[in-house]
Legacy VTK file of the C-alpha trace (Angstrom):
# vtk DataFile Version 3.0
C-alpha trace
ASCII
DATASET POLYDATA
POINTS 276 float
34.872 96.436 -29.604
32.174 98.157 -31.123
35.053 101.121 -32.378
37.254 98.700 -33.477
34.611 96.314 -35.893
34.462 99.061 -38.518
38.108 98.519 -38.986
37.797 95.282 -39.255
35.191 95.240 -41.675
37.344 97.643 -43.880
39.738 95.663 -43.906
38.056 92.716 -44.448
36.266 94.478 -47.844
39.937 95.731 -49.166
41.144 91.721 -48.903
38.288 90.913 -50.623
38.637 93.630 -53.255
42.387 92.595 -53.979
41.275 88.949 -54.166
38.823 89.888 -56.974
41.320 92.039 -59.025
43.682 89.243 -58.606
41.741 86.720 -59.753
40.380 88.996 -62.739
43.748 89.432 -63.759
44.408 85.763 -63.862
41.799 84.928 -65.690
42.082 87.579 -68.384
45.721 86.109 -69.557
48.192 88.150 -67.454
51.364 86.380 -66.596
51.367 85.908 -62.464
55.117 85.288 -61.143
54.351 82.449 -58.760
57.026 83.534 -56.225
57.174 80.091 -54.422
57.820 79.121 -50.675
61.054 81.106 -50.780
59.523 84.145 -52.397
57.086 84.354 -49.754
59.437 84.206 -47.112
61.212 86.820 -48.903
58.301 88.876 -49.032
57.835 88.790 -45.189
59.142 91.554 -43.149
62.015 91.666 -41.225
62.208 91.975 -37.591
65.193 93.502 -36.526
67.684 90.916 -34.445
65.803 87.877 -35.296
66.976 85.624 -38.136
63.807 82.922 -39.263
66.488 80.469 -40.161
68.649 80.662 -37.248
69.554 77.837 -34.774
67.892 76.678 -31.663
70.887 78.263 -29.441
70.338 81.554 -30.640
66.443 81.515 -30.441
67.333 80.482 -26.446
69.403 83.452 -26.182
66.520 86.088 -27.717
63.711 84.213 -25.049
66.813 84.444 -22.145
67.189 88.435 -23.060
63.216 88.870 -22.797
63.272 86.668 -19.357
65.959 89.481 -18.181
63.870 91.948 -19.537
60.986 91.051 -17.566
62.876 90.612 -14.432
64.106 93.613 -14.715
60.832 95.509 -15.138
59.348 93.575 -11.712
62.567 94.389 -9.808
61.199 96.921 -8.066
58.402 95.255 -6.820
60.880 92.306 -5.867
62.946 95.250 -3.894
59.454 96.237 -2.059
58.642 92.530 -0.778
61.846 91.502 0.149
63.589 93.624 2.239
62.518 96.009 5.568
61.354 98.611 2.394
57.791 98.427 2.992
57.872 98.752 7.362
60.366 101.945 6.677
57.406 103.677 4.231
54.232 102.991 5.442
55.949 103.707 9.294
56.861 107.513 7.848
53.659 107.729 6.146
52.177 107.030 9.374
53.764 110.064 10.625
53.589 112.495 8.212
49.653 111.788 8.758
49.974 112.269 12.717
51.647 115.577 11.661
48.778 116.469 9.885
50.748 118.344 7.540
49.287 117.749 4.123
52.195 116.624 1.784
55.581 117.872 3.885
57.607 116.018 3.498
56.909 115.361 -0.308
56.577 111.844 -1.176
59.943 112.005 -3.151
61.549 112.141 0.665
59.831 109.722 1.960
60.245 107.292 -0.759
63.883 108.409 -1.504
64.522 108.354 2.356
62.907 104.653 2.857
65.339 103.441 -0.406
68.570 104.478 1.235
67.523 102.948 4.417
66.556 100.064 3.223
70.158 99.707 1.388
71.627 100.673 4.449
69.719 98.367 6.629
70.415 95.174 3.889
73.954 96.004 2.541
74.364 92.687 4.719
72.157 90.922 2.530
73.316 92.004 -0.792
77.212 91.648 -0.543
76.650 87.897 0.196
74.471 87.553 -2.432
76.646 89.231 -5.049
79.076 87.052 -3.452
77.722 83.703 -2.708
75.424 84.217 -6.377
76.370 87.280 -8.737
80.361 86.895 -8.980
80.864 83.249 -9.818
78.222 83.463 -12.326
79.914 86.573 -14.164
83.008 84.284 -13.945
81.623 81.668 -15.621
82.579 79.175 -12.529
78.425 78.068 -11.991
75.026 78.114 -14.455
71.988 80.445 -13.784
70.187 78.075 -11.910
72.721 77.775 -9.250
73.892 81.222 -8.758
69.759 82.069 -8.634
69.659 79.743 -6.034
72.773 80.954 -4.317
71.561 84.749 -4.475
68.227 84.107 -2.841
69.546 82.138 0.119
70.241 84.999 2.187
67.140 87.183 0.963
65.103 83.943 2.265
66.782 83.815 5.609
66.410 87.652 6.546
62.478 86.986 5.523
62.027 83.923 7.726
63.883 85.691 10.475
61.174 88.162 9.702
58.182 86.541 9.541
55.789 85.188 12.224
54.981 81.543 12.161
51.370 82.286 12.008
51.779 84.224 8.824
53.729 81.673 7.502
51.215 78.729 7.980
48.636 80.538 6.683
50.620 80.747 3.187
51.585 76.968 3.948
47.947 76.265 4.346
47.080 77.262 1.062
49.716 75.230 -0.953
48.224 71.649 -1.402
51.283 69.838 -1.800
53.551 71.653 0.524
50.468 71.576 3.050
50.705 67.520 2.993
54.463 67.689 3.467
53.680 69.121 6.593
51.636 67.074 7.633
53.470 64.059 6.788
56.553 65.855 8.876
54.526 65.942 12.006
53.299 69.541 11.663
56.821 70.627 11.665
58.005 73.283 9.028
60.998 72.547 7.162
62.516 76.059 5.991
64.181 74.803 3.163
60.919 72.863 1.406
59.273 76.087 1.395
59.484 77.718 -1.874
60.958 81.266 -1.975
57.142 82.658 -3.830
55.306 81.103 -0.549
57.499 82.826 2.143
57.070 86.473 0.465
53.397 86.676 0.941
54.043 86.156 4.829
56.901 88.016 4.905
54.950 91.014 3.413
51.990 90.268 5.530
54.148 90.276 8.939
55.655 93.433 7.930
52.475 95.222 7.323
51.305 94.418 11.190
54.368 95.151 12.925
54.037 99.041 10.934
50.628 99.282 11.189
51.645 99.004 15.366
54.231 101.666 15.210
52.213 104.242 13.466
49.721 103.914 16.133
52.222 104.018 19.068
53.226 106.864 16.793
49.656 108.493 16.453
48.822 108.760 19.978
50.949 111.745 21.266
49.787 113.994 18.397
46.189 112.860 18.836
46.188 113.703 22.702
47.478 117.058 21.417
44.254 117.248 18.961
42.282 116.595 21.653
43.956 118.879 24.198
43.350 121.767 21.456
39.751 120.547 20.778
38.985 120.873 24.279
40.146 124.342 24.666
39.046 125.722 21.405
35.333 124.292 22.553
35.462 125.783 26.206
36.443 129.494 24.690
33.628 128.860 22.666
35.803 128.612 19.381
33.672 126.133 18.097
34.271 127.573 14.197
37.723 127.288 14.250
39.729 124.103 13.051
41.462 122.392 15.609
44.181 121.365 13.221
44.999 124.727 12.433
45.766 125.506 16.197
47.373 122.107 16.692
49.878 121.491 13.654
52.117 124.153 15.462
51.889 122.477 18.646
52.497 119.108 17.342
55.784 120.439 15.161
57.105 122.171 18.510
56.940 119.042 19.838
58.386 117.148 17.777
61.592 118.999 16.663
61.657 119.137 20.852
62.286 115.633 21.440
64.395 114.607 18.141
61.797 113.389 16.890
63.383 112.284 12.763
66.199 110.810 15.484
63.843 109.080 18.035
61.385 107.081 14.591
64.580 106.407 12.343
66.482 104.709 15.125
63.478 103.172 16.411
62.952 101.625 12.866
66.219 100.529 12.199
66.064 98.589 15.631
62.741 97.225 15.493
64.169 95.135 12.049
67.977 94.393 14.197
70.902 93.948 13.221
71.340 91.093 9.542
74.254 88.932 9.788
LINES 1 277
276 0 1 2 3 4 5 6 7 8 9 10 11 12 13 14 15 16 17 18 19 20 21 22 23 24 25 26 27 28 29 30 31 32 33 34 35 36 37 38 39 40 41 42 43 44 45 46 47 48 49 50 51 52 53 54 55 56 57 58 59 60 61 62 63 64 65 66 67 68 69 70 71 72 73 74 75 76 77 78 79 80 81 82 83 84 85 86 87 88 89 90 91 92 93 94 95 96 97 98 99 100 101 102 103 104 105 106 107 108 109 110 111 112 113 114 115 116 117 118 119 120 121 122 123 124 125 126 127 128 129 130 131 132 133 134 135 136 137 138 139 140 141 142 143 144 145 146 147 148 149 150 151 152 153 154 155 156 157 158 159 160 161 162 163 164 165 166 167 168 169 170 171 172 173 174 175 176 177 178 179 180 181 182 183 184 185 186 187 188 189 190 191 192 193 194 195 196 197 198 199 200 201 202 203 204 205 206 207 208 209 210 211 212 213 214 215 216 217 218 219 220 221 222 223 224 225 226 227 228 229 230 231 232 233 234 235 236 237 238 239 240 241 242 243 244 245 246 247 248 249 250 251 252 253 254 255 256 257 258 259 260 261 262 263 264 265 266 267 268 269 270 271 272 273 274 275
């Protein structure tokens, strides 16, 4: 603030100074055009696409093309929490960091390898969506609201096929309302009275434990191998060099040995089974 108050303060003294010539001018006879509520309208500029005197329907249309804007500037974040996306990467991150090697492969692999996967994995998912939601809206034959709905029925039954009960009651929990629903149902869950923004969270959450327990099923071959190395380097009296730097080989000779891209893809791609 304290860069931007000597701005303001300029400004403030030019206003000021055109106020005073304007009301010198005035006052020393000089004819003033009074311009009117028109003229000042006039005088306003122009932003490009909007018209101040158009109708309600249009000024709808300009907030519904700022709506899709927006939407489209989360979607990948909507990509991330909805589908098996965020298991596949942190799973191959995971192993990259068993490998211990550094930055191979680049992130561009692993990202661009989790995206196709993930497409691959919920092609189920988004053909009955564009289906059930995206095709009869472009045909005109239901509104937004219902082909929204439509669309996210199938995202929100791979999620609650996805997501343990414990996760979900804790998001539950936290919604008053929906909370006393529950309550009033006998402690029985109703999937369709939970909203779609309340089964995300545990979705997410569910996902992050079930690939936080495959990278360290996946971590403990290569870290028997640091410690194998470890162990040797110390007895020979090696105590200087890095294990890593003796290991890495080791742990790549294994791995290309048993298959090992083979062995975590297919692993993956069963853990999240088959979506109908």
């Amino acid at each position: 603030m304290s860069g931007v108050t000597p701005y303001l303060r300029g400004a403030a003294a030019v206003a000021l100074f055109a106020l005073i010539l304007g009301a010198g001018g005035t006052a020393s006879g000089m004819e003033v055009s009074d311009p009117g509520p028109a003229g000042l309208l006039d005088q306003v500029p122009k932003i490009p696409g909007i018209n101040p005197n158009g109708t309600p329907g249009e000024t709808a249309t300009v907030i519904q093309i700022l709506f899709l804007i927006t939407v489209l500037s989360l979607a990948p974040s909507i990509l991330i929490l909805m589908t098996c996306f965020t298991r596949i990467i942190i799973v191959l991150s995971f192993l990259r960091r068993a490998l211990a090697t550094q930055s191979l492969p680049p992130n561009q692999v692993i990202v661009g390898l989790s995206l196709y996967l993930t497409f691959a994995i919920m092609a189920p998912v988004f053909q009955q969506a564009n289906k059930e939601g995206l095709q009869p809206y472009l045909a005109k034959e239901i509104d937004q609201k219902t082909a929204l709905e439509r669309a996210s029925k199938p995202f929100r039954k791979f999620m609650l096929e996805h997501t343990r009960r414990k996760d979900l009651r804790l998001f539950v929990g936290l919604d008053k309302e929906l909370s006393a629903k529950v309550q009033a149902n006998g402690g029985r869950i109703d999937p369709d009275q939970i909203p779609t923004l309340t089964i995300i969270p545990a979705f997410t959450l569910s996902e992050m434990k079930i690939a936080f327990w495959m990278g360290f099923l996946l971590y403990l071959p290569f870290l028997i191998i640091d410690l194998v190395v470890a162990s040797v380097l110390m007895s020979m009296g090696m105590m200087f060099l890095p294990p890593v730097m003796v290991s890495i080989p080791f742990k790549l000779l294994l791995f290309v040995l048993v298959d090992g891209w083979y062995l975590v893809i297919g692993e993956l791609v069963r853990s999240i089974g088959p979506v109908t």
